[in-house]
C-alpha positions in Angstrom: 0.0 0.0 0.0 1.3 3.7 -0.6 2.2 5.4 2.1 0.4 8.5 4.0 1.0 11.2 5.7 -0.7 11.3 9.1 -1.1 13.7 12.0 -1.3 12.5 16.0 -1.7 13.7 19.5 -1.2 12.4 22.4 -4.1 12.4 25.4 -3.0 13.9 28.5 -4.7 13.4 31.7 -3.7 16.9 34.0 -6.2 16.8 37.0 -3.7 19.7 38.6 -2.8 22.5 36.7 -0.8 23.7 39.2 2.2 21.3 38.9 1.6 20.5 35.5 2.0 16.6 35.8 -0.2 14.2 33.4 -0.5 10.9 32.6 -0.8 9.4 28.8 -4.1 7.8 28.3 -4.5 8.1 24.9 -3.6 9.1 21.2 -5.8 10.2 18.5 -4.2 10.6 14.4 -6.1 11.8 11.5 -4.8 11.4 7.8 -6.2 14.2 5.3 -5.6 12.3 2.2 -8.2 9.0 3.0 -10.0 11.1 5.4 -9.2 8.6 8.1 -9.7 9.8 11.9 -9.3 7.0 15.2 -8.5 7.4 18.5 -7.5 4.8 21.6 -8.2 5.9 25.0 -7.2 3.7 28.0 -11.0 2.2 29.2 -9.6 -0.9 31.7 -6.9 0.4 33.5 -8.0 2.9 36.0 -4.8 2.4 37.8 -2.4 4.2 35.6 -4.2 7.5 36.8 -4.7 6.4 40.8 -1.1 5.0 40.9 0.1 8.7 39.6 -2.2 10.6 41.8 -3.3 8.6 44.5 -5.3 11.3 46.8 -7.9 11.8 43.0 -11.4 10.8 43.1 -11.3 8.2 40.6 -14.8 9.1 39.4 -13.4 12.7 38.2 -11.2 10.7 35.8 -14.2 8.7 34.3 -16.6 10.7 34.6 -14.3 13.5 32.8 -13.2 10.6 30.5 -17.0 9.9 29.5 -17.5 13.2 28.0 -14.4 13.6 26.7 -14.5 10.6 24.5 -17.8 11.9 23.1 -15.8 14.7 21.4 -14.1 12.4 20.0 -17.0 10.5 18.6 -18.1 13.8 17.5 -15.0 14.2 15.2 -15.2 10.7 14.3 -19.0 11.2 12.9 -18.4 14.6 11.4 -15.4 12.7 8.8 -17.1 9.7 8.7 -20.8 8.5 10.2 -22.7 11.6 9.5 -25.1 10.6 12.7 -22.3 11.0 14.9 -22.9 13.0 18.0 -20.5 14.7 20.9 -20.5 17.6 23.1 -17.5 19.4 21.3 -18.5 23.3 19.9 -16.8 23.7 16.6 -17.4 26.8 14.4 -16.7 25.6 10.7 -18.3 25.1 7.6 -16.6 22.2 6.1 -15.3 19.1 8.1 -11.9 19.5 6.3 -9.6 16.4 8.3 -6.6 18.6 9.7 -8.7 21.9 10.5 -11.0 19.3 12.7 -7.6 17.6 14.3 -6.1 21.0 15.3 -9.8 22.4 16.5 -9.5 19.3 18.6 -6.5 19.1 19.9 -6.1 23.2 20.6 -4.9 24.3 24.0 -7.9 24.2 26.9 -8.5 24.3 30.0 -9.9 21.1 31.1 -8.5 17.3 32.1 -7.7 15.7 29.6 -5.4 17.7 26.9 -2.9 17.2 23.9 0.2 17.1 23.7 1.8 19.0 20.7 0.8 17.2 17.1 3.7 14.7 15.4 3.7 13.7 11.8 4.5 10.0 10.7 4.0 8.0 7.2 2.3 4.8 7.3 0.7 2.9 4.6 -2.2 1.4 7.6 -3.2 4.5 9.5 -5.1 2.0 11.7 -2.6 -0.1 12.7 -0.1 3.0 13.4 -2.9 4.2 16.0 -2.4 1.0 17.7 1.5 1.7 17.6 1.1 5.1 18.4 -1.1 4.1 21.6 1.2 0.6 22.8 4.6 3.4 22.7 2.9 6.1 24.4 0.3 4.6 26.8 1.6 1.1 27.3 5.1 2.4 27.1 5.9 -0.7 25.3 9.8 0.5 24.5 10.1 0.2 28.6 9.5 -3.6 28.2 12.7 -4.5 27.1 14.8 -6.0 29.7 17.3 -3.7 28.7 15.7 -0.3 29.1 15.4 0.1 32.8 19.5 -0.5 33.0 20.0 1.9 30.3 17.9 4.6 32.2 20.0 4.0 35.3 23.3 4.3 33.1 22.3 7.3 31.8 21.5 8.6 35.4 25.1 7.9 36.7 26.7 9.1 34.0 24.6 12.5 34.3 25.6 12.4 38.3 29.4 11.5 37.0 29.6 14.6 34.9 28.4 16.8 37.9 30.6 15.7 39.8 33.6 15.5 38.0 34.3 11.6 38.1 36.6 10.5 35.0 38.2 7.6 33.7 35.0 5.1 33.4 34.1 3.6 29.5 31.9 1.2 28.1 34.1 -2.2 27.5 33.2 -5.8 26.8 34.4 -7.8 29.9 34.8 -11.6 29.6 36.9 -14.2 28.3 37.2 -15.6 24.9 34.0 -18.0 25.2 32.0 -15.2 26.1 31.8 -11.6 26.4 29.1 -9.5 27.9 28.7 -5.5 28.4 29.3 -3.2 31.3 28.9 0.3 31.4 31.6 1.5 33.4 35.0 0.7 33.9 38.0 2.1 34.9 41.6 1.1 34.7 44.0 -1.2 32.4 42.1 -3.7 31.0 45.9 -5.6 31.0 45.3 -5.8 34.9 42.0 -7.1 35.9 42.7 -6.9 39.2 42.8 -3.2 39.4 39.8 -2.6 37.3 37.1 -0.4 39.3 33.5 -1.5 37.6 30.0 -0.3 38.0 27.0 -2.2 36.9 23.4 -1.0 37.3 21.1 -3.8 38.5 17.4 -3.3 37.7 15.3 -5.7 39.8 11.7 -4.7 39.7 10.8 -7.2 37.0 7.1 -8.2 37.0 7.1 -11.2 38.7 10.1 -13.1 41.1 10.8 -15.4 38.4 11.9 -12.7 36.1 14.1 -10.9 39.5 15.4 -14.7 39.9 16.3 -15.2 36.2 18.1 -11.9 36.1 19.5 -11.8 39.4 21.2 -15.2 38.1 22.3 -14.2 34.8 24.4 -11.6 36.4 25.7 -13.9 39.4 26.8 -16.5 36.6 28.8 -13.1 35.1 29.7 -12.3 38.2 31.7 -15.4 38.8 33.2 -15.2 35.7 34.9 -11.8 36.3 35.7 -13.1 39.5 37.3 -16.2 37.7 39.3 -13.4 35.7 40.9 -12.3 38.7 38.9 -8.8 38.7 39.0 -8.0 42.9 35.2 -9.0 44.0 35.4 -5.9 46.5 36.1 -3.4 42.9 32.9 -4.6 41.8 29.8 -2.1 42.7 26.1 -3.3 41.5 23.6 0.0 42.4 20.8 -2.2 42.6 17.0 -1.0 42.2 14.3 -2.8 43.6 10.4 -2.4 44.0 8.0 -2.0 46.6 6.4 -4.8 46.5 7.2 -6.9 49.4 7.3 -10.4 47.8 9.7 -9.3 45.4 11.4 -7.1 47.1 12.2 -10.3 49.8 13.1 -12.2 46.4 15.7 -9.1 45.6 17.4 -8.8 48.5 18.1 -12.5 48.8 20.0 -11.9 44.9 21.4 -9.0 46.6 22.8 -11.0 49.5 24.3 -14.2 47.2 26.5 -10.9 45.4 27.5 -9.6 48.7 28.8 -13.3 49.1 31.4 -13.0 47.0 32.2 -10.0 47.9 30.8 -7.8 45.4 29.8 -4.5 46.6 26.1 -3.5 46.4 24.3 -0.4 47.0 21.3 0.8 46.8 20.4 3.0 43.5 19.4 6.0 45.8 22.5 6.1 47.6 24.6 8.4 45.1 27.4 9.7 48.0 28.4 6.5 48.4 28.2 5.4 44.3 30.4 8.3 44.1 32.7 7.2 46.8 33.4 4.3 45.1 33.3 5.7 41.7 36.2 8.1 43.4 38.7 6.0 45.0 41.6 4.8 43.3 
């Protein structure tokens, strides 16, 4: 299929004005050539909005939710089903697809808001709605085991630069069966035993078997650095954990089989002493 040019927005829900925090619940795209208009708000999970602003009556998010979904039926029916109905006041004479998306999505003073409008081909404007609405309200990017580590990393390096801390680079540590990465390391890679190296630990998977089954992948590589005579007590892990007490029980027992060997482990939080470390010599 050729490809299209379509508009989107993201739906913001901003109870407080005041602090200006929201929460993605939605997206919306229209695409002037076919005429297309969708949108995807989050219906189920009521959660997203309580866990963000816990003292919020949940009924002004679905009551507020209700009605604004109607103006988006409205938009729907005006491009498309001419019975459509909806509570938004447009003044225009033709229902031209990008003058109804930016009436729409216009600044207001309400709940639930845009974000700014982003332009994308596709060549299935449906499906890219779907996309649009898994990266931005599901966050589906943050799924990969990866991300949460990366996040971290970029964190300590931002705290690193602050404070003036040199030295540390991104190396492949291992042996010649196998190699793995670690974000920072400092010293002669000649002398393992004077490397300094700092790995962030995420451990607020899901479930305990995913803390178990990473917690172990990085004990197993653990003990192979250890094998390569790096010093166990030049080895810092800033760990992050949840709140959840089960896994949080199941985290701190990983944490203790590191300490073990020897390995140094911190919480994430604790930055003086992540930078005490990162400091010495």
């Amino acid at each position: 299929m050729k490809k299209v040019v379509c508009n989107y927005a993201v739906v913001r829900f901003l109870p407080y004005p005041e602090t200006e925090e929201f929460v993605c619940v939605g997206v919306a795209l229209v695409c002037q050539e076919t005429r297309f208009f969708d949108y995807k708000l989050e219906m189920k999970r009521r959660d997203r909005v309580t866990g963000f602003f816990p003292e919020l009556d949940v009924a002004v998010f679905t009551q507020g939710r209700r009605v604004f979904e109607q103006q988006l039926q409205h938009v729907h029916g005006l491009l498309g089903d001419e019975d459509g109905k909806g509570q938004l006041e447009m003044d225009l004479v033709e229902a031209d697809p990008v003058v109804l998306f930016k009436e729409l999505v216009r600044p207001r003073e309400s709940l639930f808001r845009f974000s700014g409008i982003g332009t994308v081909m596709t060549d299935d404007p449906a499906r890219e709605t779907e996309r649009l609405y898994e990266h931005y309200v599901n966050r589906q990017f943050a799924q990969r085991k990866e991300y949460q580590e990366e996040v971290m990393a970029r964190r300590l390096v931002a705290m690193f630069k602050r404070h003036s801390v040199v030295g540390y680079r991104d190396v492949l540590l291992g042996d010649e069966i196998y190699k793995f990465r670690m974000p920072f390391v400092k010293g002669d890679l000649a002398d393992p035993r004077m490397l300094r190296v700092i790995k962030p630990l995420n451990l607020t998977q899901s479930d305990t078997t995913g803390i178990i089954d990473h917690g172990d992948l990085w004990f197993r590589r653990t003990e192979r650095l250890l094998n390569r005579e790096i010093a166990a007590d030049r080895l810092l892990f800033p760990v992050k954990t949840g709140a959840d007490v089960k896994r949080a029980d199941v985290a701190r027992e990983i944490c203790d089989r590191f300490k073990k060997l020897g390995v140094r482990v911190l919480e994430f939080g604790r930055q003086e002493q992540i930078l005490d470390f990162a400091k010495a010599g």
